[in-house]
C-alpha positions in Angstrom: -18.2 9.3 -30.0 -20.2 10.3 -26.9 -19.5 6.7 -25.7 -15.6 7.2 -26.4 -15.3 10.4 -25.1 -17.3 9.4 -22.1 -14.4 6.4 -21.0 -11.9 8.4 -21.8 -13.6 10.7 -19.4 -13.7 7.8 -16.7 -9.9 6.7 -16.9 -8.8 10.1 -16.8 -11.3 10.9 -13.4 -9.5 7.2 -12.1 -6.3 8.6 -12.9 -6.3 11.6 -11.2 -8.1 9.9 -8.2 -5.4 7.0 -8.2 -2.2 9.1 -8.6 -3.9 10.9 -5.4 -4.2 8.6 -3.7 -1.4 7.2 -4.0 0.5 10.1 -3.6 -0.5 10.2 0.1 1.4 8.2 1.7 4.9 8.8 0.7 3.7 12.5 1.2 3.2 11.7 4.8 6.6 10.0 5.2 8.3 13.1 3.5 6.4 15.7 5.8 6.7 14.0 9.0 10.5 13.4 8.9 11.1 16.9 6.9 8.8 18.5 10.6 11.5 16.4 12.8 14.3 17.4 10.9 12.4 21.2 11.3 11.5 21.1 14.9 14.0 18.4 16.8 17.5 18.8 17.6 18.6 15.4 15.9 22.0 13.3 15.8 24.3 13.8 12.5 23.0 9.9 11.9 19.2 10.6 12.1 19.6 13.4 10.7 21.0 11.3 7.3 18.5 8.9 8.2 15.8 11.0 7.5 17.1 12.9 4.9 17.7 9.4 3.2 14.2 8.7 3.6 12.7 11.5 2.3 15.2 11.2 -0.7 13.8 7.5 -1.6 10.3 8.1 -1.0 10.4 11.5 -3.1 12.6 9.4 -5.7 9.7 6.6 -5.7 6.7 9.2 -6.0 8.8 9.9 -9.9 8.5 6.1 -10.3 5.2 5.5 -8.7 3.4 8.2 -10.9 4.8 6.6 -14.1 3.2 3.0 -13.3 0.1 4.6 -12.3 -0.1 5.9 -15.6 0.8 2.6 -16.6 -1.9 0.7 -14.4 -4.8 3.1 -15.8 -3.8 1.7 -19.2 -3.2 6.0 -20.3 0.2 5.6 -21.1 1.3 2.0 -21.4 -0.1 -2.0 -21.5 -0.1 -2.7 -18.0 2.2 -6.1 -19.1 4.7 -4.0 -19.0 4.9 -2.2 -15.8 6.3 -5.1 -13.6 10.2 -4.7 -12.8 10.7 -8.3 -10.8 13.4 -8.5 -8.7 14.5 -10.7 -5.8 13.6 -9.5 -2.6 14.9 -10.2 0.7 11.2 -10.2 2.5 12.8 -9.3 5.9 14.7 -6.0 5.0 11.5 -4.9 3.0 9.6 -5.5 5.5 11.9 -3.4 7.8 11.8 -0.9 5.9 7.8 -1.0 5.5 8.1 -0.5 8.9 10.5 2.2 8.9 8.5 4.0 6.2 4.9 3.9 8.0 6.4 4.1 11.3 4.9 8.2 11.6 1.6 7.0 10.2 1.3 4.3 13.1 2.6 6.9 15.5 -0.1 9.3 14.4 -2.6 7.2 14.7 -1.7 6.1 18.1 -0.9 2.3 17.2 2.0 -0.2 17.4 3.1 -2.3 14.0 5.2 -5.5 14.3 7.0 -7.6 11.5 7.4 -11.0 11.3 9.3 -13.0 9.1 12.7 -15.3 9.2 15.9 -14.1 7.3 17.1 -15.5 4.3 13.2 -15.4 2.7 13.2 -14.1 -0.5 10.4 -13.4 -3.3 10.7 -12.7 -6.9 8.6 -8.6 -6.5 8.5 -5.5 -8.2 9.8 -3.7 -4.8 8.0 0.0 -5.7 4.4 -1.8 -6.1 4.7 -4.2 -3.7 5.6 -1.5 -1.5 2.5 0.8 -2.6 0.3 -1.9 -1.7 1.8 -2.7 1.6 1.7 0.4 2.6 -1.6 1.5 1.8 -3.0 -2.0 3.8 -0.9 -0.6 6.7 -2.8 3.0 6.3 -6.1 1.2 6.0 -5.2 -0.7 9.0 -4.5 2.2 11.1 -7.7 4.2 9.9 -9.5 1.0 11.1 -8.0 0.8 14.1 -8.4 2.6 17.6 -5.4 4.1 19.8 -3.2 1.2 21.6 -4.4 -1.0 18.5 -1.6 -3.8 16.9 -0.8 -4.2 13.3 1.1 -7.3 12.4 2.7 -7.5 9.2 4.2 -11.5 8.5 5.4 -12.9 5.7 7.1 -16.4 4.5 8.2 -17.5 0.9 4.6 -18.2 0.0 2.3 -15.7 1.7 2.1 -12.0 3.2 -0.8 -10.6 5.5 -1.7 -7.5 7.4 -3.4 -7.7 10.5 -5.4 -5.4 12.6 -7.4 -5.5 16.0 -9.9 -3.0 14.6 -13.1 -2.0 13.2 -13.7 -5.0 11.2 -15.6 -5.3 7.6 -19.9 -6.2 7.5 -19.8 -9.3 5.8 -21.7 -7.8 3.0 -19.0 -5.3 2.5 -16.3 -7.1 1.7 -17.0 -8.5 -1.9 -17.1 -5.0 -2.9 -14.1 -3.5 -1.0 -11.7 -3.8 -3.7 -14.1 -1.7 -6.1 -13.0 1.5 -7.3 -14.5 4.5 -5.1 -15.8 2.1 -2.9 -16.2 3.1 1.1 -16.9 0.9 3.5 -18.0 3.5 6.2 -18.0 7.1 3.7 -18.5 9.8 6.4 -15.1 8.2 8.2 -13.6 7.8 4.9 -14.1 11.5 4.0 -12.9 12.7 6.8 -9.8 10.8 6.7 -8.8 12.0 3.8 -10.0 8.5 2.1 -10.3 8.1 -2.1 -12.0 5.0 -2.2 -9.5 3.5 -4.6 -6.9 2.0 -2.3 -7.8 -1.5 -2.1 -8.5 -0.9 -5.6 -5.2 -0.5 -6.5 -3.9 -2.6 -3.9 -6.2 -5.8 -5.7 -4.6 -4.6 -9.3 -1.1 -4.7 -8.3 -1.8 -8.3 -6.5 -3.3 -9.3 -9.8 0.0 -8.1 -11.7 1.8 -10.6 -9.5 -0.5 -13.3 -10.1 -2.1 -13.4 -7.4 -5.5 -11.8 -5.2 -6.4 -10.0 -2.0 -7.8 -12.6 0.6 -10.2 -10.8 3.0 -10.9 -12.6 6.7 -12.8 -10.2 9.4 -15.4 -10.2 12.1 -16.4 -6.8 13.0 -15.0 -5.1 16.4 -12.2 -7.9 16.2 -10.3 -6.8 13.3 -9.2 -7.7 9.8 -6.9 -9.9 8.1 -5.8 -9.0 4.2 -3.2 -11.9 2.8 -2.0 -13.4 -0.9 -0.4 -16.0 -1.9 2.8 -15.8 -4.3 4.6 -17.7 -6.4 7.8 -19.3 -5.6 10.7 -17.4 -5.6 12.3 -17.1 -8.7 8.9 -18.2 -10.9 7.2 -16.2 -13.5 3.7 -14.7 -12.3 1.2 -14.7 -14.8 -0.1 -11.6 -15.9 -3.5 -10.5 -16.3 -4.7 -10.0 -19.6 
């Protein structure tokens, strides 16, 4: 029983740091346009605009806390939280952009896209989304002001690219480990969990797929996977 009550004591402690975590950055989204809307005199059509956004993301924080309840295996198997769709890469890509534009702002660096029209991938657009955008927010706590991400995709592979910090070489088989920090003292004071690329790894490994790390420290970081062709089953992780 003390063994039992002790993993149930551990999912529920992952849980709560997970849904945190996540919770974050579609937080930041809904605070920074919700300030402009607050604090700028804006156009009628960015004024929509951001009350559009803050709509979706606050709609997708109700769907993102069900799958994370999901993904901690508290509520449902996790072979049933995928919701494939196909996805027009370069529109969701736009609007990764769109959506950590005030992140990149705040943290004083630039984010391009890259990736021809017409490119489509068989997704679940909320998690695929969550883990984009917490690779962007890694990025940009790597990175220093006047830094570049670069976000490209084709129908086989998507990576995020920064020009900052970089990971030791020793760190990075253990990044994607829950509660994990690379550099803690930084991590703390940005607000980090420690469970972001641990996340990020499960929802690659729902898609069949896993995080590919490439860095060199003081040059940047690289994170890519690999996908399936559009319109192909993933396999599922056990």
């Amino acid at each position: 029983r003390r063994v039992l009550f002790r993993s149930t004591n551990e999912k529920q402690r992952r849980l709560l740091g997970s849904l945190s975590h996540e919770m974050k950055t579609p937080l930041t989204a809904i605070i920074g346009y919700s300030e402009t809307l607050m604090t700028v005199k804006l156009a009628e059509k960015n004024k929509i605009q951001a009350l559009t956004y803050i709509h979706s993301e606050g709609k997708r924080l109700a769907r993102l806390s069900e799958k994370m309840l999901e993904l901690t295996g508290l509520y449902e198997s996790a072979e049933h939280t995928l919701e494939l769709q196909e996805i027009e890469l370069r529109s969701f890509l736009k609007k990764l952009k769109d959506l950590t534009d005030f992140r990149c702002q705040k943290a004083g660096v630039r984010m391009e896209i890259s990736c021809k029209p017409g490119t489509t991938q068989r997704i679940d657009p909320d998690l695929m989304m969550s883990l984009l955008m917490n690779l962007v927010d890694n990025a940009c706590k790597a990175s220093i002001a006047g830094g570049m991400i670069r976000v490209t995709a084709d129908d086989r592979r998507i990576s995020v690219r920064d020009d900052g910090k970089g990971i030791p070489p020793g760190e990075i088989a253990h990044v994607t480990e829950a509660f994990y920090m690379v550099d803690k003292s930084r991590a703390r004071e940005q607000g980090g969990s420690g469970m972001g690329l641990a996340l990020c790894a499960r929802i690659a490994a729902l898609h069949g797929t896993t995080l590919q790390f490439a860095s060199v420290p003081s040059q940047g970081t690289t994170v890519s996977f690999c996908l399936q062709k559009a319109g192909s089953q993933p396999e599922v992780e056990p």
